[in-house]
LONU-969629 format. One line per 3 residues: number of its first residue (from 1); their letters; for each residue x, y, z of C-alpha. Coordinates in nm, 4 decimals. Layout:
<pts>
NUM) A) X/Y/Z; ...
</pts>
This chain:
<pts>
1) XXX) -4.2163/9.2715/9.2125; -4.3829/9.5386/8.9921; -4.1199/9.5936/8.7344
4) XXX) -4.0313/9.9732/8.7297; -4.2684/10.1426/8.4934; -4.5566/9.9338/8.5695
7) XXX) -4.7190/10.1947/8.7757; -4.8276/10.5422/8.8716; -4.4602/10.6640/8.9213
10) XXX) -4.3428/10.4994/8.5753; -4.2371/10.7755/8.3656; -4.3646/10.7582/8.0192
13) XXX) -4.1684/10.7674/7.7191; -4.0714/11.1192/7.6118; -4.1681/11.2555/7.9289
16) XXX) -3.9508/11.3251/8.2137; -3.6281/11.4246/8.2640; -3.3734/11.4950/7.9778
19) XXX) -3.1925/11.1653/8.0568; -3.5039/10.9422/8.0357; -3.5959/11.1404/7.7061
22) XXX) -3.2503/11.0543/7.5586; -3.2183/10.7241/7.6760; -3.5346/10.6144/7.5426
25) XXX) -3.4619/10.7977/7.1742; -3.1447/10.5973/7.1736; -3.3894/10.2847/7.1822
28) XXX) -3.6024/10.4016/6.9570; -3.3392/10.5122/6.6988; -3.1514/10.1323/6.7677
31) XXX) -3.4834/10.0042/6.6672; -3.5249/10.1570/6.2979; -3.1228/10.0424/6.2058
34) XXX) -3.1925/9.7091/6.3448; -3.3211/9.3853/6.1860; -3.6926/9.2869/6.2669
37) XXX) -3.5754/8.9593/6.2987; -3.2964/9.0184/6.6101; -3.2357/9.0529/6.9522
40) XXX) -3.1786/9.4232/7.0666; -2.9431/9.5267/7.3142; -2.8788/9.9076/7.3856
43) XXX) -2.7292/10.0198/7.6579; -2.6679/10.3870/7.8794; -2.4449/10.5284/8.1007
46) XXX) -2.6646/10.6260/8.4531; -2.5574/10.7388/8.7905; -2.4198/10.5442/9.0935
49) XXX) -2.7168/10.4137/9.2387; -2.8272/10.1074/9.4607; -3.0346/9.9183/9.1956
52) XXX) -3.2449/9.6783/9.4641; -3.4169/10.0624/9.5734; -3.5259/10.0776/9.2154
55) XXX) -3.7358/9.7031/9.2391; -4.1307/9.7443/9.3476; -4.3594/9.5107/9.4624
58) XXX) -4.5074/9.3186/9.1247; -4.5007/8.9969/8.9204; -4.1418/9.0055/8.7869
61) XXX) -4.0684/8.6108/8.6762; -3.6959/8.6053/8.7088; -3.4694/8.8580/8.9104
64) XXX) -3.0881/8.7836/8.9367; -2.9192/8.9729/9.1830; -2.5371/8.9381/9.1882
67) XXX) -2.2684/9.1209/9.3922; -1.8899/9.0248/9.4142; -1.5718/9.0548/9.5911
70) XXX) -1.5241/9.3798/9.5191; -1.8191/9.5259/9.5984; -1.9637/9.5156/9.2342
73) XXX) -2.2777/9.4996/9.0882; -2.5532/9.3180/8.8795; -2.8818/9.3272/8.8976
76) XXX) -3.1044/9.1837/8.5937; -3.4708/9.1847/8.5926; -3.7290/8.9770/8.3686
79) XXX) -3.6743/8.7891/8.0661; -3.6002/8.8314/7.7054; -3.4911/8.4576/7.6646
82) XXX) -3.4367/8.1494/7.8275; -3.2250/7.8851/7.7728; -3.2577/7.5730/7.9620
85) XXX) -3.1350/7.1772/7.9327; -3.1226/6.8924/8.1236; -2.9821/6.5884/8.1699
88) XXX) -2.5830/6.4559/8.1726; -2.5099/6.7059/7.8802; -2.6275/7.0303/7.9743
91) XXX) -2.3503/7.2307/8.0116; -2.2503/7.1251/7.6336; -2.6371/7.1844/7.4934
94) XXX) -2.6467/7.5351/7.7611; -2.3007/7.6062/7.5307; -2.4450/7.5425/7.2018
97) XXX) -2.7976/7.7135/7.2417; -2.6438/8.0642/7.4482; -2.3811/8.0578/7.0921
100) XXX) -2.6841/8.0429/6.9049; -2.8394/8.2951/7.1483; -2.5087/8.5499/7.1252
103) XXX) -2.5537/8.5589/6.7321; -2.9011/8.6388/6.6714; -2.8593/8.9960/6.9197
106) XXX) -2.6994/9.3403/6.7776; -2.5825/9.6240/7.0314; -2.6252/9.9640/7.0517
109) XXX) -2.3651/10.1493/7.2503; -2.2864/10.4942/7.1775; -1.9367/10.5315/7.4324
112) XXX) -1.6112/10.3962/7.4062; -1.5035/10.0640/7.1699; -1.3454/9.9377/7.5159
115) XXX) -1.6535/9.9720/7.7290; -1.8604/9.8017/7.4777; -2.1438/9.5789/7.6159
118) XXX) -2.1295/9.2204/7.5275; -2.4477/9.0306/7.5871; -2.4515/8.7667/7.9168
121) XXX) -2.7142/8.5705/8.0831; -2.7475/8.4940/8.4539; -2.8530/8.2309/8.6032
124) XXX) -2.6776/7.8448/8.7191; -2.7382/7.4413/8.7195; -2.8270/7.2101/8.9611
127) XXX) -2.5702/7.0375/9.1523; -2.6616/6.6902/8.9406; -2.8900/6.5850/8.6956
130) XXX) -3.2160/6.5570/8.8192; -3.1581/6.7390/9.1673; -3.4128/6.9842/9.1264
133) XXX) -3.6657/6.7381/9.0352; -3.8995/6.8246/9.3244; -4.0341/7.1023/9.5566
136) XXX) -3.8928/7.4145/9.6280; -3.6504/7.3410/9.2791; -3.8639/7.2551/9.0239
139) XXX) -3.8902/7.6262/8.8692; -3.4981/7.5948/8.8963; -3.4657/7.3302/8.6880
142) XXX) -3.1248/7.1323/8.5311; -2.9922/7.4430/8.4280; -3.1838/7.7460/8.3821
145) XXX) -3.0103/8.1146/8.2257; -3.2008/8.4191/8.1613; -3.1331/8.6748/7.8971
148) XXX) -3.2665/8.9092/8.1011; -3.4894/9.2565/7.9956; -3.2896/9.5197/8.2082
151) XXX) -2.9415/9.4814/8.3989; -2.8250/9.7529/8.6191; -2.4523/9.7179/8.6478
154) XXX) -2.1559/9.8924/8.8861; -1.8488/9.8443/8.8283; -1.5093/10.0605/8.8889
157) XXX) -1.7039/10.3310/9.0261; -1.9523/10.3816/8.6553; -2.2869/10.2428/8.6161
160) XXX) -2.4890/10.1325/8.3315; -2.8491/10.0366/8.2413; -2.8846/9.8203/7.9780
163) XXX) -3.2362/9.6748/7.7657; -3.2917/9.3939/7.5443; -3.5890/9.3499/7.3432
166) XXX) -3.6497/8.9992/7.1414; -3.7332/9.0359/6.7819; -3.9288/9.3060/6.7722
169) XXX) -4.1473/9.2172/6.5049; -4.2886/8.9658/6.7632; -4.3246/9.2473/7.0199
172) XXX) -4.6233/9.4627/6.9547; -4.6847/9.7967/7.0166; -4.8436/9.8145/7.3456
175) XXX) -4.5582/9.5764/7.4632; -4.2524/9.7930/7.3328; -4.4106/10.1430/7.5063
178) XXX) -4.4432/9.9105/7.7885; -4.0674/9.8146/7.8004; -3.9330/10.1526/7.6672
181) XXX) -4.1457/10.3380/7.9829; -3.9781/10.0336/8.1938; -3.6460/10.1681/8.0965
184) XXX) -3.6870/10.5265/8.1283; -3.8376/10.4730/8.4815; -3.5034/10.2534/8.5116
187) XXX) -3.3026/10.5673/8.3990; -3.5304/10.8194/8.6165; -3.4664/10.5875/8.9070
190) XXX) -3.0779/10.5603/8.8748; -3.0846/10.9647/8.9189; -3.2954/10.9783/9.1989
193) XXX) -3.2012/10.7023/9.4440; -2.8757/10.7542/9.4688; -2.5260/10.5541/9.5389
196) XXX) -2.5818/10.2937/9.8010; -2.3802/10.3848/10.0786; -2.6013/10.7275/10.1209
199) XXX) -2.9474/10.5643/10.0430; -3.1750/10.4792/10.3340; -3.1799/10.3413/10.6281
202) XXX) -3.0991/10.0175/10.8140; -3.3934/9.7475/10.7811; -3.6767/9.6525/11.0464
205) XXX) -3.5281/9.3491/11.2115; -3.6690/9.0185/11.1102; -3.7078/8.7418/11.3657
208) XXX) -3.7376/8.3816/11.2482; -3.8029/8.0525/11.4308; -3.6873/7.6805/11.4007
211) XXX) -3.9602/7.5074/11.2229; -3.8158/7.1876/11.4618; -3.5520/7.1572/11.6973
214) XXX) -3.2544/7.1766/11.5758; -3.3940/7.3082/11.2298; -3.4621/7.0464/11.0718
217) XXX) -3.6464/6.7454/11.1650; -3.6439/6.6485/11.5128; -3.3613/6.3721/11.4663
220) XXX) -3.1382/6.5900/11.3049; -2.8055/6.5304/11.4720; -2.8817/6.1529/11.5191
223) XXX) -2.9764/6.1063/11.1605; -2.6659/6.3306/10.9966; -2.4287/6.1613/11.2383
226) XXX) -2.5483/5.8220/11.1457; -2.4802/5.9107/10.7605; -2.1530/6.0413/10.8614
229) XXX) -2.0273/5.7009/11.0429; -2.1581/5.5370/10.7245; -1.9367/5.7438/10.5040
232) XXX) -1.6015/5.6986/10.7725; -1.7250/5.2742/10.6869; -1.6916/5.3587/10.3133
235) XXX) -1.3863/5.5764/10.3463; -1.2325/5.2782/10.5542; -1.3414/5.0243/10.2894
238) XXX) -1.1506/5.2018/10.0181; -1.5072/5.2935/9.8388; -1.4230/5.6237/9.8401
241) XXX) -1.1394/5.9023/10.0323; -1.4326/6.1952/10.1021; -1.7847/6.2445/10.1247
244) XXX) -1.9506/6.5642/10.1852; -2.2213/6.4966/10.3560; -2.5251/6.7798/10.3649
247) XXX) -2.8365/6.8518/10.5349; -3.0850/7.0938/10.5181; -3.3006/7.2935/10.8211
250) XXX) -3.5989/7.5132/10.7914; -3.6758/7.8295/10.9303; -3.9922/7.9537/10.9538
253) XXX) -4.0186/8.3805/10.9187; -4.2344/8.5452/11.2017; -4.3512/8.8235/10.9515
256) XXX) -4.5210/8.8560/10.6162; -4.1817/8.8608/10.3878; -4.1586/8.9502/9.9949
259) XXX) -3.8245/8.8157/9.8260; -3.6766/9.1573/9.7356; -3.7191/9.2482/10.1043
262) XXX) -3.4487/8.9570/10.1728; -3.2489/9.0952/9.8732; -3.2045/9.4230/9.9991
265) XXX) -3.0795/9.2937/10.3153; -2.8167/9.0946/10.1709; -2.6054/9.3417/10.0561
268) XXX) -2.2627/9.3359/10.0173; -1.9748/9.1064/10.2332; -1.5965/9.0629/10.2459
271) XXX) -1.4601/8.7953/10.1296; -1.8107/8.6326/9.9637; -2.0287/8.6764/9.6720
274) XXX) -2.3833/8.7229/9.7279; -2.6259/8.6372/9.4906; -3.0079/8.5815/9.4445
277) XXX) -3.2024/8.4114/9.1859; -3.5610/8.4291/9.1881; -3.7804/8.1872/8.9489
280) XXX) -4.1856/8.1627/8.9764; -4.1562/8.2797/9.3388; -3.8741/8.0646/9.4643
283) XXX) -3.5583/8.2832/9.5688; -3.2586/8.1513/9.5974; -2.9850/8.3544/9.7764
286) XXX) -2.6485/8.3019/9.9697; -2.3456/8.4398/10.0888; -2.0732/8.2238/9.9225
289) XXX) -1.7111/8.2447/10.0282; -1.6154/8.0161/9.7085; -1.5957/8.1209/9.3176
292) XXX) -1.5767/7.8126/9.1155; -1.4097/7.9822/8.8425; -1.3765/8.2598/8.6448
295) XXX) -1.2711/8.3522/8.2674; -1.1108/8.6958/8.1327; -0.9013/8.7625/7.8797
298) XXX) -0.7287/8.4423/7.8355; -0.7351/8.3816/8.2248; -0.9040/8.1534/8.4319
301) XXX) -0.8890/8.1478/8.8312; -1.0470/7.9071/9.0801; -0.9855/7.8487/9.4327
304) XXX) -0.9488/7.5491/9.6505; -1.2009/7.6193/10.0388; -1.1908/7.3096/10.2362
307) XXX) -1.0810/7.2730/10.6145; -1.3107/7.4799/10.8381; -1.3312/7.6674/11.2084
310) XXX) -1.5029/7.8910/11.3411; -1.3969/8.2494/11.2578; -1.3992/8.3217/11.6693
313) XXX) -1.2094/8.1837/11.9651; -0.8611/8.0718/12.0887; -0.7467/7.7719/11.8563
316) XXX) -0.3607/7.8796/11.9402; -0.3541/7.5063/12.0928; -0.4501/7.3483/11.7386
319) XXX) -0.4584/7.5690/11.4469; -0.6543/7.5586/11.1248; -0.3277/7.5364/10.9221
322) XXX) -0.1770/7.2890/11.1013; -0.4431/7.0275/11.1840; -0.4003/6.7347/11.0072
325) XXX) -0.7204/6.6181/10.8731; -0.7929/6.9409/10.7801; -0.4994/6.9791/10.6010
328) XXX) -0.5562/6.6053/10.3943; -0.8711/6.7201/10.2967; -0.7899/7.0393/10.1058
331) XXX) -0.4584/6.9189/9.9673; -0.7114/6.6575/9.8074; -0.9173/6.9315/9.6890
334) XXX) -0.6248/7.1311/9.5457; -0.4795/6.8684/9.3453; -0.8474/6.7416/9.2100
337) XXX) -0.8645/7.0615/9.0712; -0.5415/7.1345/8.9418; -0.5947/6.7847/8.7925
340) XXX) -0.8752/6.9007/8.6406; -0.7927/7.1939/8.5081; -0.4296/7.0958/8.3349
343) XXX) -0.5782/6.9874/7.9926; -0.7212/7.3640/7.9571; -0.4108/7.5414/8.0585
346) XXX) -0.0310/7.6647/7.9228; 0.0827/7.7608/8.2786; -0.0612/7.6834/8.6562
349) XXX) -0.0103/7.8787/8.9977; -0.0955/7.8160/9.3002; -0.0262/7.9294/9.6561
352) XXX) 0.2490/7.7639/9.7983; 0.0712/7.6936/10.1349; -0.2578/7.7760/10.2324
355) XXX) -0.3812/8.0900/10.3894; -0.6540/8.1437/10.5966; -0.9650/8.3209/10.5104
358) XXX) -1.2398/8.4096/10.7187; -1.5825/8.4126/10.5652; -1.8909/8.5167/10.8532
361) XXX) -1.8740/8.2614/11.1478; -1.5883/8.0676/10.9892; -1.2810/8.0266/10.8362
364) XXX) -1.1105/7.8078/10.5863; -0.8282/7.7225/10.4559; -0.7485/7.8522/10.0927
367) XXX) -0.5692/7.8519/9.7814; -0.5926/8.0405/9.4869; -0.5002/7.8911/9.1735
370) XXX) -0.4148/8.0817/8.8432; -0.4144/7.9623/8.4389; -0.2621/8.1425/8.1432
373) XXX) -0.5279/7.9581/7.9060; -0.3612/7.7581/7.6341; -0.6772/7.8591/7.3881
376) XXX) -1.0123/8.0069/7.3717; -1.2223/7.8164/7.6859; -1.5840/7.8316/7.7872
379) XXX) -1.6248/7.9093/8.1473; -1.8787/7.6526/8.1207; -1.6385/7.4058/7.9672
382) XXX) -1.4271/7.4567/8.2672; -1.6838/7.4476/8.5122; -1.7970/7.1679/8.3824
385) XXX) -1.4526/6.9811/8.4371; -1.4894/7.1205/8.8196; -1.7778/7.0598/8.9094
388) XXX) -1.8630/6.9282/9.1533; -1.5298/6.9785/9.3028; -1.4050/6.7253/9.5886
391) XXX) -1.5226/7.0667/9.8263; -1.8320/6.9799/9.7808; -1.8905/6.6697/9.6825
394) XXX) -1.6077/6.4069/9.7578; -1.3298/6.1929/9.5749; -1.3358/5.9930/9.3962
397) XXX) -1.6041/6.1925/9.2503; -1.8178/5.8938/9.0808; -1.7664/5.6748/9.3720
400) XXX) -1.9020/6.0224/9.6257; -2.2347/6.1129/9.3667; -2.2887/5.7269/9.4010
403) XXX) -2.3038/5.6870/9.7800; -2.4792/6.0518/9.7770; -2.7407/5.9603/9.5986
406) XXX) -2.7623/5.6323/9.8290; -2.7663/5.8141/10.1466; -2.7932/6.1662/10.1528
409) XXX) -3.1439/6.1604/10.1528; -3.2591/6.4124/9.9749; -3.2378/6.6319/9.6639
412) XXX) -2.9689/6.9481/9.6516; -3.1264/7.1184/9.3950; -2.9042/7.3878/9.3293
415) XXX) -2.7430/7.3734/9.6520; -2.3302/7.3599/9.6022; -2.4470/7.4002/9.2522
418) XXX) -2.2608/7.6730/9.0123; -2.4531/8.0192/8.9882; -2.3627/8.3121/8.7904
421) XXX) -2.2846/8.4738/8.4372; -2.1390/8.4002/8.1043; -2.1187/8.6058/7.8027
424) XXX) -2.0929/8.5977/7.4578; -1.7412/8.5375/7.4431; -1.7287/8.2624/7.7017
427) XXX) -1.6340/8.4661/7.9544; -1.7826/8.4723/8.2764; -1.7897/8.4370/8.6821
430) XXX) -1.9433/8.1252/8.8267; -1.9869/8.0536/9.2252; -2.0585/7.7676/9.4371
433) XXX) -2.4034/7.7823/9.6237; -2.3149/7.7261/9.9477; -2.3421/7.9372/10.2716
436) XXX) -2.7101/7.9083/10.0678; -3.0805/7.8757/10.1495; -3.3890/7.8824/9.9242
439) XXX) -3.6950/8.0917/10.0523; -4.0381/8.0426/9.9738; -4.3741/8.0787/10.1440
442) XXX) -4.2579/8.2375/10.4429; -4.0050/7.9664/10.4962; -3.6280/7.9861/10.4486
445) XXX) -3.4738/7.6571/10.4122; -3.0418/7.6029/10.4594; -2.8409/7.3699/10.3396
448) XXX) -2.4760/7.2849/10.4765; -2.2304/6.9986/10.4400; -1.8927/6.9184/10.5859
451) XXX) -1.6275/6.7254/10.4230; -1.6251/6.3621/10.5703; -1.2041/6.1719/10.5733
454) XXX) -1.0778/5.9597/10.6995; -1.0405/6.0825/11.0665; -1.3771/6.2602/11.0874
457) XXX) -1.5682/6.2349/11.4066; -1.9784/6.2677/11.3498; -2.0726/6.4995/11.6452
460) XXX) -1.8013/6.7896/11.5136; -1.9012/6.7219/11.1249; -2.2783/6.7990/11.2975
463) XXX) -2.1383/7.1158/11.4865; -1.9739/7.2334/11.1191; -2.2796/7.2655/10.9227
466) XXX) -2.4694/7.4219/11.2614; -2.1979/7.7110/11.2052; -2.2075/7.6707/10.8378
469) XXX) -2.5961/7.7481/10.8518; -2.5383/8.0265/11.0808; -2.4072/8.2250/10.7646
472) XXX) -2.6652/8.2971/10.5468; -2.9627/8.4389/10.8508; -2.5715/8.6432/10.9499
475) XXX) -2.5764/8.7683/10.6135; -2.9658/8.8899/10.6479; -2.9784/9.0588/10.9770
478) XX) -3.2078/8.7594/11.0961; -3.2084/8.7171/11.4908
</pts>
């Protein structure tokens, strides 16, 4: 993507509209009360507008693209700072490094104490060490946040556009016009594309094609099925209560594709988050019915997802909420959590019994769960005690990672992984990558699982992840 600014339409500093011209004084004004030797964030109030029209075609190395529940909005483009680890301790070193990250920035906000911005990074971790070890995950990584240049946020009907600049006695002059006529093209943008729901018009339908029966290789269903009769052996030998078992499928686009061109289609859902991360080419994007958990204000919340059916046809005969291995398995998935969770919290809620929600072709059975935090938490010290949750990886969850890694196969990468935000304060959103595909070269690969019990049977646990797959080309308009 060519960031905005970076071409004939940029708008220059000090030219253009009143708002650009004020926007980018504010920057330059933050910039002679700051220290040389710290981050800069300044931020502006801009109009509604659907931030995805503002992206061109360019070289952008990191995009993270982030809508939620309630229909609001993140967008963050390029890079200011990165902060990466790897290995069994990187959600402790991602802690340490984004605290010493938070310190080293001063902000520049000219409204309201309340609204004040408080720096975040975007971005997420692979679903284990050492998942996203090889092709298309590599630019992924362990764990991998962005302090990103610009973020375009909506929420409660306001919008903001914010830009960070490292120290800028490191940045030199041709560099800082270059990101100050960024923003105010940012800023110009905001006023002329307008709110989303009166911007343009539906997309050209794409049209993609099985790169192999069945999407994947051609012994698909005999080779998932097989690993799902060896899980039922291990579930029936005590080695473990669930597995989820995952595959992956490829589909192969029929046109010439850029990644913000799947972006825009994505849009908003009910019920799901949707989120893209792009790194060195490789987008990752879904449609995820499932937060992993979420911090605010002394708050947490988390959910427990697990039985599934499809979100159409006549199941008066044998409900979701009353089948029985359905049923086992998310019970197991609510108290894993709650588990979990208990060391962090003063006070626990949960649903009494499940509902039922219904997330593109399918439903599952939920349950929200609520803590009053006993102290100041991470989100990343929480997720770190979820994940991977029995969803979406089994119980016992050594004993599941173990015969994973035996006989899944191949790598997730970030696949059921947590993706998201965090800020300075520890606050944050996180979501589980499912409902989730990576795209690359012309080629969008999905990845699906089903939870394996005792009770399973292989050809339906096949069927599951053919309708969880159906999702994600759902979500894009893909036929």
């Amino acid at each position: 993507m060519r960031a905005p600014g970076s071409g004939p339409a940029a708008t220059a500093p000090g030219a253009g509209g009143r708002r650009e011209r004020a926007a980018v004084a504010a920057v330059r004004r933050a910039l002679r009360r700051s220290r040389p030797d710290r981050y800069l964030l300044v931020r502006v109030d801009v109009p509604i507008a659907d931030p995805l029209a503002l992206l061109r075609p360019g070289t952008d190395p990191d995009l993270f693209h982030w809508i939620d529940r309630d229909g609001d909005g993140l967008t963050a483009l390029g890079r200011a700072a990165v902060l990466e680890a790897r290995g069994a301790d990187r959600f402790t070193l991602l802690r340490e490094r984004a605290s010493q990250l938070m310190e080293a920035i001063d902000v520049e906000w000219d409204g309201s104490e309340r609204d004040a911005p408080v720096p975040r990074v975007f971005g997420g971790l692979a679903f284990a060490a050492g998942a996203a070890d090889d092709e298309p995950w590599t630019a992924f990584g362990d764990a991998r946040f962005v302090l990103p240049e610009l973020i375009h946020e909506t929420r409660g009907g306001r919008a903001w556009l914010s830009l960070c600049l490292p120290p800028h006695r490191r940045v030199d002059a041709v560099e800082l016009e270059a990101a100050l006529a960024r923003f105010a093209d940012a800023v110009a943008g905001s006023r002329a594309v307008g709110p989303p729901s009166t911007n343009g018009t539906a997309p050209d339908p794409l049209s993609v094609v099985p790169v192999h029966p069945e999407g994947g290789a051609p012994e698909a269903r005999d080779a998932y099925e097989h690993r799902v009769r060896s899980a039922l052996k291990a579930i029936d030998g005590g080695t473990v209560a669930k597995v989820v078992v995952a595959r992956s499928a490829m589909l192969r686009m029929n046109q010439t594709v850029a990644p913000e061109d799947l972006l825009k289609r994505l849009g908003a859902g009910p019920g799901t988050f949707r989120f893209g991360i792009l790194a060195s080419g490789r987008l990752l994007l879904g449609a995820t019915p499932e937060r992993l958990v979420a911090v605010r204000e002394g708050h947490a919340w988390t959910e427990a997802l697990a039985g599934t059916a499809p979100s159409r046809g006549d199941d008066d005969a044998d409900p979701l909420d009353r089948r029985d291995k359905d049923l086992h398995e998310h019970d197991l998935v609510v108290r894993t959590i709650v588990d979990a969770l208990a060391p962090f919290a003063s006070r626990i809620r949960t649903d009494e019994t499940p509902r039922i929600r219904t997330a593109g072709p399918v439903r599952h059975l939920a349950t929200e769960i609520d803590l009053e935090l006993a102290g100041p938490a991470h989100v990343l010290a929480l997720a770190e005690r979820l994940h991977p949750t029995a969803a979406v990886g089994g119980w016992p969850v050594g004993a599941a990672l173990d015969w994973l890694g035996a006989h899944e196969g191949s790598r997730r990468g970030w696949y059921a992984s947590p993706v998201g935000w965090f800020d300075g304060n520890g606050e944050g959103e996180l979501a589980v990558a499912l409902r989730s595909g990576v795209f690359h070269e012309g080629l969008l690969e999905l990845f699906a699982g089903s939870g394996v019990v005792a009770g399973s049977d292989p050809a339906a646990e096949f069927e599951e992840t053919r309708l969880k797959m159906r999702a994600l080309p759902e979500a894009l308009g893909l036929t």
